[in-house]
C-alpha positions, 0 to 999 in steps of 0.5 A, a space after each residue: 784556052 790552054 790545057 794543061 797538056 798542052 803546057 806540059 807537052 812543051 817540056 817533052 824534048 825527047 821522042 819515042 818509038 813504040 812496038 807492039 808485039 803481034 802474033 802473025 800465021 806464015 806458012 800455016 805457022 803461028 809465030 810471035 814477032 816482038 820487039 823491033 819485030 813487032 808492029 810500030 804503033 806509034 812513031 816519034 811521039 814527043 816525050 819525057 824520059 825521067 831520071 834513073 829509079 834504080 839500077 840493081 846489079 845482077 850476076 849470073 855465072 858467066 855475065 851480070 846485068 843492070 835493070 833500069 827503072 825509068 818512067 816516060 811522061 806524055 801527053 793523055 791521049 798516047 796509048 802504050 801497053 804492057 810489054 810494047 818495046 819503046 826506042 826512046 831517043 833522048 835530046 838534049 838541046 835539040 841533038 839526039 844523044 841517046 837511045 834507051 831501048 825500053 820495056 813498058 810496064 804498067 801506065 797511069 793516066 792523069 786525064 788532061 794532063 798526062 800519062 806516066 809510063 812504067 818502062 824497064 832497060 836491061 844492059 848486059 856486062 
């Protein structure tokens, strides 16, 4: 029998890399690893990256940024956390075009179907 995941995991073109941040002692020392840093969780798992939600402008005295709202579809069972640092490849026909380096936000899990997570990218001018 299909699952509806199943049908819709058909449509994930894209793939995503996903980092937890993690605390670690070194030389009696506690340190916080996060980003890149952190510890890889999950490795090319096929996803959906959707449309832009926004991209409000915001100027400081010296550079502006850009917040970009986006929100990845994958299958139910992908677990990814607030503040895991996401390196979302996107495919188009099959060739890698883009990499968004993204933060998670909140995630909503629809069971047996999908999970839609919240994720920002911020770019510097």
């Amino acid at each position: 029998m299909v699952e509806v995941a199943d049908i819709l995991a058909e449509t994930y073109f894209d793939e995503m890399s996903v980092f937890r941040p993690v605390r670690k002692e070194v030389d009696d020392e506690t340190i916080f690893l996060k980003g890149l840093d952190g510890d890889k969780v999950l490795e090319k798992v096929p996803c959906s990256l959707s449309s832009i939600k926004g991209g409000k402008l915001v100027e400081g005295i010296i550079s502006s940024k850009t917040n970009k709202e986006y929100i990845i579809f994958a299958r139910p069972e992908v677990v990814v956390k607030e503040n895991d640092y996401i390196v979302l490849t996107v495919n188009a026909g099959g060739v890698p075009r883009k990499d968004h380096h993204l933060r998670a936000g909140s995630s909503r899990l629809f069971a047996g179907s999908h999970v839609e997570i919240m994720v920002s990218e911020e770019t510097r001018a």
